[in-house]
C-alpha positions as CSV (number, residue, x, y, z in Angstrom):
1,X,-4.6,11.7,-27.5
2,X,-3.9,8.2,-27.6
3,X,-3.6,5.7,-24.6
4,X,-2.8,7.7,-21.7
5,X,0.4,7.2,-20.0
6,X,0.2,5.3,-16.8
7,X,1.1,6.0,-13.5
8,X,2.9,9.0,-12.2
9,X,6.5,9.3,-10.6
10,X,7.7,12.0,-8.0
11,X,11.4,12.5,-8.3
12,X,11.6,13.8,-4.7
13,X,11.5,17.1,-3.2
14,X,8.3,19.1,-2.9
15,X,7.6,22.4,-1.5
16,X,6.2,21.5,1.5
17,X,7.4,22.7,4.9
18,X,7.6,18.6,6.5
19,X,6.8,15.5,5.3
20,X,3.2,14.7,6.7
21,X,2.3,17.8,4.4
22,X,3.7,16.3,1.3
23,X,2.9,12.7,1.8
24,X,-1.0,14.3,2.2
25,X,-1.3,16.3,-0.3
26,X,0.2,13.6,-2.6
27,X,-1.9,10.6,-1.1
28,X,-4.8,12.8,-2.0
29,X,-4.3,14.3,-5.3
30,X,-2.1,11.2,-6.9
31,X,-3.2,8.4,-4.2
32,X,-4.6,5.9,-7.3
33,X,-1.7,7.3,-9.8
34,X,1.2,6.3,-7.6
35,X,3.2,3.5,-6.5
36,X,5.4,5.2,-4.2
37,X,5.4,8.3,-1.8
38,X,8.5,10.4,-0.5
39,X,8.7,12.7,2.0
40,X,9.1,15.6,0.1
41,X,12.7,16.0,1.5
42,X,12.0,18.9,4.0
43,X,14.3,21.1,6.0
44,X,17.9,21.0,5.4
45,X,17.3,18.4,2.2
46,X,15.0,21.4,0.4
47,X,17.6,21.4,-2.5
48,X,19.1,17.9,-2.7
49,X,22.9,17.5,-1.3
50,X,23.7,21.1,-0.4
51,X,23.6,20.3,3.4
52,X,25.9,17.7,3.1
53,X,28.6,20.3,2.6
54,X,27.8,21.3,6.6
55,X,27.8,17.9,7.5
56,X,31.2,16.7,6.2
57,X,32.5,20.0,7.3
58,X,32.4,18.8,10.8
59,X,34.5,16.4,10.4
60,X,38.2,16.7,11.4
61,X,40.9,17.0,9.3
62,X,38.6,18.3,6.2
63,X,38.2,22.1,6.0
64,X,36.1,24.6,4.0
65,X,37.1,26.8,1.0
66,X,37.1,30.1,1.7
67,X,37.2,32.3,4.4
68,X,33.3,33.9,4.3
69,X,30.0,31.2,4.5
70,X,28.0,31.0,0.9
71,X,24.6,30.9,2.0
72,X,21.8,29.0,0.5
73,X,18.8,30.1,2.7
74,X,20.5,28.8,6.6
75,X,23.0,26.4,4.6
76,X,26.7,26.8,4.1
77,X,27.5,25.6,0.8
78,X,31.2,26.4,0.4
79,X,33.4,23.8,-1.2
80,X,35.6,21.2,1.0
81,X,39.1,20.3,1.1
82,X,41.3,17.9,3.1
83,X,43.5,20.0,5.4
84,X,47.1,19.9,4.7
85,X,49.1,16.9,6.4
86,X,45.9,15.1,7.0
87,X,46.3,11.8,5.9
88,X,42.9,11.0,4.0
89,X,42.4,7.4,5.9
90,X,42.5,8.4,9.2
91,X,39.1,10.6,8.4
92,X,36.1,9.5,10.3
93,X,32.5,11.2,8.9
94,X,29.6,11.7,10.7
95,X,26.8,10.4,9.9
96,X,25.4,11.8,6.8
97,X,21.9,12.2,7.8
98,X,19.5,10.1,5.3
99,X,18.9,7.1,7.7
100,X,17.8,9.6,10.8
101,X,15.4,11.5,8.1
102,X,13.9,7.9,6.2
103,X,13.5,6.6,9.9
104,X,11.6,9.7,10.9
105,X,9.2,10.5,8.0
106,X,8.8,6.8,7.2
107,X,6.6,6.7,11.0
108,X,4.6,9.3,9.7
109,X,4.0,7.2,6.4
110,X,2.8,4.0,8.3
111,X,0.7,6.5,10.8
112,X,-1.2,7.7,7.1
113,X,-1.5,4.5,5.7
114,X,-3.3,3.4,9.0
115,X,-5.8,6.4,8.8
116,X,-6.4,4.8,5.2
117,X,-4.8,8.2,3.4
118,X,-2.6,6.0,1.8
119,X,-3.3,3.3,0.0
120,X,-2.0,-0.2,1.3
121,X,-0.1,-0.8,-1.7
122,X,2.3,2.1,-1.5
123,X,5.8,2.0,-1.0
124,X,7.6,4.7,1.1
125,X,10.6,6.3,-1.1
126,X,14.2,7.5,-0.4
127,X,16.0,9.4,-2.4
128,X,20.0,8.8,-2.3
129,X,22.8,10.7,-3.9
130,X,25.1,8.7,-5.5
131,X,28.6,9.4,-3.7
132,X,30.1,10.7,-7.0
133,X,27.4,13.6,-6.5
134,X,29.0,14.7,-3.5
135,X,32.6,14.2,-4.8
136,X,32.2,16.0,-7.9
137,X,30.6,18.8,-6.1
138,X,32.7,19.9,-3.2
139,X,35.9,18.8,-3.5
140,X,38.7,19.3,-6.2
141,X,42.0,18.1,-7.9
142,X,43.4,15.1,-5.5
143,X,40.9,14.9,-2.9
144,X,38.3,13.4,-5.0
145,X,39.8,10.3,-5.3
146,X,40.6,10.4,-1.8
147,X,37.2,11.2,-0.1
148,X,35.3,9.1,-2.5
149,X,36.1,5.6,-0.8
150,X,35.3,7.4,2.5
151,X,31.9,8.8,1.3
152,X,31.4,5.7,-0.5
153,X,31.3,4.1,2.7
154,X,29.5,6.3,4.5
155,X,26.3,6.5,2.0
156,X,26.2,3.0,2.2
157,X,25.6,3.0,6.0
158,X,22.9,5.1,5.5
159,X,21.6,2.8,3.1
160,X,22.1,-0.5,5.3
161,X,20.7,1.6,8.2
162,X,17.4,2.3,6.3
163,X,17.2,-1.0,5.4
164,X,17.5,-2.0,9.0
165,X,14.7,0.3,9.9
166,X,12.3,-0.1,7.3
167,X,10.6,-3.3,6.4
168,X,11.5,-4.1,2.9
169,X,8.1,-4.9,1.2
170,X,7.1,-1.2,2.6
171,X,10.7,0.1,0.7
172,X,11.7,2.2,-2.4
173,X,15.0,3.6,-2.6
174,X,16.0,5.9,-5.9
175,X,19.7,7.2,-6.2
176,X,19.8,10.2,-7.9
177,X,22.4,10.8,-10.9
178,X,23.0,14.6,-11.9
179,X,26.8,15.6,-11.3
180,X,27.2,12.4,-13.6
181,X,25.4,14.2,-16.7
182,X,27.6,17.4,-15.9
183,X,30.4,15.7,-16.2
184,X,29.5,14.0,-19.3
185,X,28.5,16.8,-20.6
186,X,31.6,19.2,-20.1
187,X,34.7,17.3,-19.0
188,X,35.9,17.8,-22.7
189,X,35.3,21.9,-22.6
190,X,37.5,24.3,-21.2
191,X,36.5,24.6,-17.7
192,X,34.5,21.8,-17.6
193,X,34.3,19.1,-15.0
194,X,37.3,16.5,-15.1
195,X,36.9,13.0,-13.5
196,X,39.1,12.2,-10.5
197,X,39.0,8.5,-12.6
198,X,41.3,6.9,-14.8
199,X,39.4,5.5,-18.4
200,X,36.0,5.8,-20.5
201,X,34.3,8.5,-18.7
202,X,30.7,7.3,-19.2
203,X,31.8,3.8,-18.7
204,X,33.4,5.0,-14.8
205,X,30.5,6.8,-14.0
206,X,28.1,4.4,-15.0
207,X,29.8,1.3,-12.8
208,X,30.1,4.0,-9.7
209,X,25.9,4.4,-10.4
210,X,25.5,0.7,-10.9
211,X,27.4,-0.3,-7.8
212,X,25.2,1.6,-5.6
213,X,22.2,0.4,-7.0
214,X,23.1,-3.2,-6.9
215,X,23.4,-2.6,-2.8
216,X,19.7,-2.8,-2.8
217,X,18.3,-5.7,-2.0
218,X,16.0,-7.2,-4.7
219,X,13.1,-7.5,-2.4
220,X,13.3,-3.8,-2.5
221,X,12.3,-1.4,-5.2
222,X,15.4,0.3,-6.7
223,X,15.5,3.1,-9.0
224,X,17.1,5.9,-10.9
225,X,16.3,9.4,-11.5
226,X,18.8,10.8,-14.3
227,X,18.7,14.5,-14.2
228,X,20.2,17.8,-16.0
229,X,19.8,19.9,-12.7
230,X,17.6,21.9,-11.1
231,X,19.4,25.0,-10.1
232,X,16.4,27.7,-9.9
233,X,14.5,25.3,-12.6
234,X,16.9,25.7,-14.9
235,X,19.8,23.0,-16.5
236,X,23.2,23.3,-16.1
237,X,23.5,22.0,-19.7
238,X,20.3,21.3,-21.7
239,X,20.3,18.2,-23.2
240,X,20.2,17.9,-27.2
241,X,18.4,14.4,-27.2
242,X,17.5,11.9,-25.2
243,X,20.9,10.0,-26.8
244,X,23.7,10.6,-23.8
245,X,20.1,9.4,-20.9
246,X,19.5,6.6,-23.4
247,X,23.3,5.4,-23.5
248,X,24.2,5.7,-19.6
249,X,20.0,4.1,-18.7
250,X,21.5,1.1,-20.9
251,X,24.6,1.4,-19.6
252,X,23.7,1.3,-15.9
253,X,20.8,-1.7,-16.2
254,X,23.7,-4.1,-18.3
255,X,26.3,-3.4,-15.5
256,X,23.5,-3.8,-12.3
257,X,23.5,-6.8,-10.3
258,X,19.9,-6.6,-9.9
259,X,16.6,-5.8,-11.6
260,X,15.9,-1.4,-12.4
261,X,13.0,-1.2,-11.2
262,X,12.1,2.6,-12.8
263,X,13.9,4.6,-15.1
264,X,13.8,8.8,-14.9
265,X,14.6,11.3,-17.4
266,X,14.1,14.9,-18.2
267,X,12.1,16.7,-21.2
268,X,12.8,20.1,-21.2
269,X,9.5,22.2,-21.5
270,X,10.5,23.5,-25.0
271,X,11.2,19.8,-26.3
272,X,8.3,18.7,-28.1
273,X,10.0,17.3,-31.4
274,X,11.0,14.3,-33.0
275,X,14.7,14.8,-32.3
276,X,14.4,14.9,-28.5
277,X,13.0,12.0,-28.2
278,X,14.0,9.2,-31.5
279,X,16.2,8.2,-29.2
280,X,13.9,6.1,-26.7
281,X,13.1,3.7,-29.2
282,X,16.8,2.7,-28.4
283,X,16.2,2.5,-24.7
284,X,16.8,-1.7,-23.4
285,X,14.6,-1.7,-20.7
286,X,13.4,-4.9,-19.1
287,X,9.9,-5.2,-19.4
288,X,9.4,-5.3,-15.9
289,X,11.3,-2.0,-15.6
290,X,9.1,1.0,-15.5
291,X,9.8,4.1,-17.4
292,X,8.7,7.8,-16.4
293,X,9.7,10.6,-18.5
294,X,9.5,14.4,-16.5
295,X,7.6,16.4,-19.5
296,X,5.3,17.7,-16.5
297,X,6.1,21.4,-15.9
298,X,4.4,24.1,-13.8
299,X,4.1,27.0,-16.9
300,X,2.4,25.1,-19.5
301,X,0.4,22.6,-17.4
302,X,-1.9,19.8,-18.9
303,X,-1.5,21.6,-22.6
304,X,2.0,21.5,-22.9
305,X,2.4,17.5,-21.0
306,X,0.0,16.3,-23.8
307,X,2.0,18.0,-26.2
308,X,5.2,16.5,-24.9
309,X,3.0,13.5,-24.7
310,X,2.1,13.3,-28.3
311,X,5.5,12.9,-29.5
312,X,7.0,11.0,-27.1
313,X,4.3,7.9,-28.0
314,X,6.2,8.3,-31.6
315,X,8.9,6.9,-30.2
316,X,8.1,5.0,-27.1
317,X,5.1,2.8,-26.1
318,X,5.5,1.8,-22.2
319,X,5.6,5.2,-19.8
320,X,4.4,7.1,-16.5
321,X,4.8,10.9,-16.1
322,X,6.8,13.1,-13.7
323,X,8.5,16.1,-13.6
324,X,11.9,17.3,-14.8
325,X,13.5,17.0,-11.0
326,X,12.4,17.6,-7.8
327,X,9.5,20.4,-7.4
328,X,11.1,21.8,-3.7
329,X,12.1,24.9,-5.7
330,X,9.1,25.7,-7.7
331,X,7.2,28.7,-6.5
332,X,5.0,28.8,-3.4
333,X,1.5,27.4,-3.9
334,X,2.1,25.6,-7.4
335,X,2.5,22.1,-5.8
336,X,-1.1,20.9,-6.1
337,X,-1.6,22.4,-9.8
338,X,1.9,20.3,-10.6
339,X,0.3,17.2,-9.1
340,X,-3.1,17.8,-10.8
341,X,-1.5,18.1,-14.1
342,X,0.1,14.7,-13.2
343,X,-3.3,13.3,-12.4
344,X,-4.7,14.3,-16.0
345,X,-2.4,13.4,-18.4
346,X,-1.8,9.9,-17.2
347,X,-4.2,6.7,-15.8
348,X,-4.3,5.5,-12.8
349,X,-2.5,2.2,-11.8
């Protein structure tokens, strides 16, 4: 191989049952190769923003679809709607949840990094989704352009309330963009996901991403994990190139108000061609900006990263290694062989 890559990313979620489990098994396997540690996103976060939908359902005035729960393990994931006659400004949400959960697991990160488990250095990281995540994926037709000021809002009081709670030099927060790549990707098929937004699709999306980001103070790490979904590891859409991640990456870091500082993408585990990746020599990073690409996966380990590996240095010079998305629905007991593979495919920092 040539140079290693360096460092190592986790996107978010990891298979463990609470955060001190995650935060230890990562501080030990990864602790030189990372720059950050999450909390793995336990309990009702184990797959992203479903539990949102039981959160927002509380709420008065906004109902659920249907007349039957869809379960997702102990969550109801049913769509929402505004009841009829409710006037949409007069809804008051709850609170969504992130701030409590960042305030919680970030006392057991400072508790680890006082045993020594993790390094001094380390930043604790939050994952956010970006509120047109939770638009596009419960509600429909004219709500969407309705609840989105109001979850707007509301996401960005549990931003300001993490950043109340957490000192800023300890601080990481990454907002995750997935519905945006579903939309890009179908809203011109039959069936396929329309924006509740007037104008260039790509161009909406991407201000919507860059607002959010540019809420981050610039004392504290801010970045972006672009993702294809994770829905029992698979896409929604597989992605032909890296050409649609390389636009909206560009996109976003022109339109942000601050420094990125990392950039996410996915490499399916069958992309290890030329075409896949040509694209990133097209990618206008700032050099200060770090750049992970998720060629990690679970079935073809260290063999099939160095592969990915191989071919990506064609094209780009500069990156760390991660996985595709989140690992909180790979298969009991493959975490530490993930973060192993991680560990062997890239230096430390």
């Amino acid at each position: 191989m040539m140079t290693q890559p360096q460092g190592a990313h986790l996107v978010g979620s990891v298979n463990d049952n609470d955060a001190e489990s995650t935060m230890r098994r990562a501080a030990s396997i990864l602790g030189s190769h990372l720059t950050r540690i999450p909390d793995g996103e336990p309990g009702r976060r184990f797959h992203w923003i479903m539990f949102q939908a039981d959160v927002l359902g509380q709420t008065a005035g906004i109902e659920r679809v249907g007349e039957e729960p869809v379960w997702l393990r102990d969550l109801d994931i049913r769509p929402l709607r505004i009841a009829a006659g409710v006037d949409a400004s007069t809804l008051q949400l709850p609170p969504l949840g992130y701030a409590d959960a960042a305030r919680d697991s970030y006392a057991v990160f400072t508790r680890l990094r006082d045993e020594g488990l993790i390094a001094e250095r380390t930043r604790f990281q939050v994952a956010l989704p970006t509120p047109t995540a939770v638009v596009g994926s419960f509600f429909a037709g004219a709500d969407q352009a309705l609840i989105e000021p109001l979850y707007r809002d509301a996401i960005y009081r549990e931003l300001d309330g993490i950043l109340r709670d957490i000192p800023h030099d300890d601080l990481a927060i990454q907002f995750d963009c997935a519905v945006e790549f579903l939309v890009l990707e179908t809203h011109d098929a039959e069936g396929g996901r329309v924006p509740w937004f007037a104008g260039d699709v790509l161009d909406g999306l991407v201000q919507r991403a860059a607002e959010a980001l540019s809420r981050v103070p610039s004392d504290v790490e801010a970045g972006v994990h672009l993702c294809y979904g994770d829905v029992a590891e698979k896409h929604f859409v597989e992605p032909e190139s890296t050409r649609t991640l390389v636009r909206f990456g560009n996109a976003l870091t022109a339109a942000m108000r601050r420094p990125l500082t990392w950039l996410h993408l996915p490499v399916p585990i069958e992309r290890d061609d030329d075409d896949y990746f040509a694209d990133l020599q097209n990618l206008a990073l700032a050099p200060e900006t770090e750049l992970y690409l998720g060629l990690v996966h679970r079935e073809d380990g260290v063999e099939g990263a160095e592969r990915r590996i191989a071919t990506a240095q064609r094209h780009v010079e500069r990156f760390g290694v991660s996985t595709e998305c989140g690992i909180g629905r790979a298969p009991e007991g493959t975490t530490d062989g993930i973060f192993r593979t991680h560990a062997a495919v890239a230096s430390a920092w």
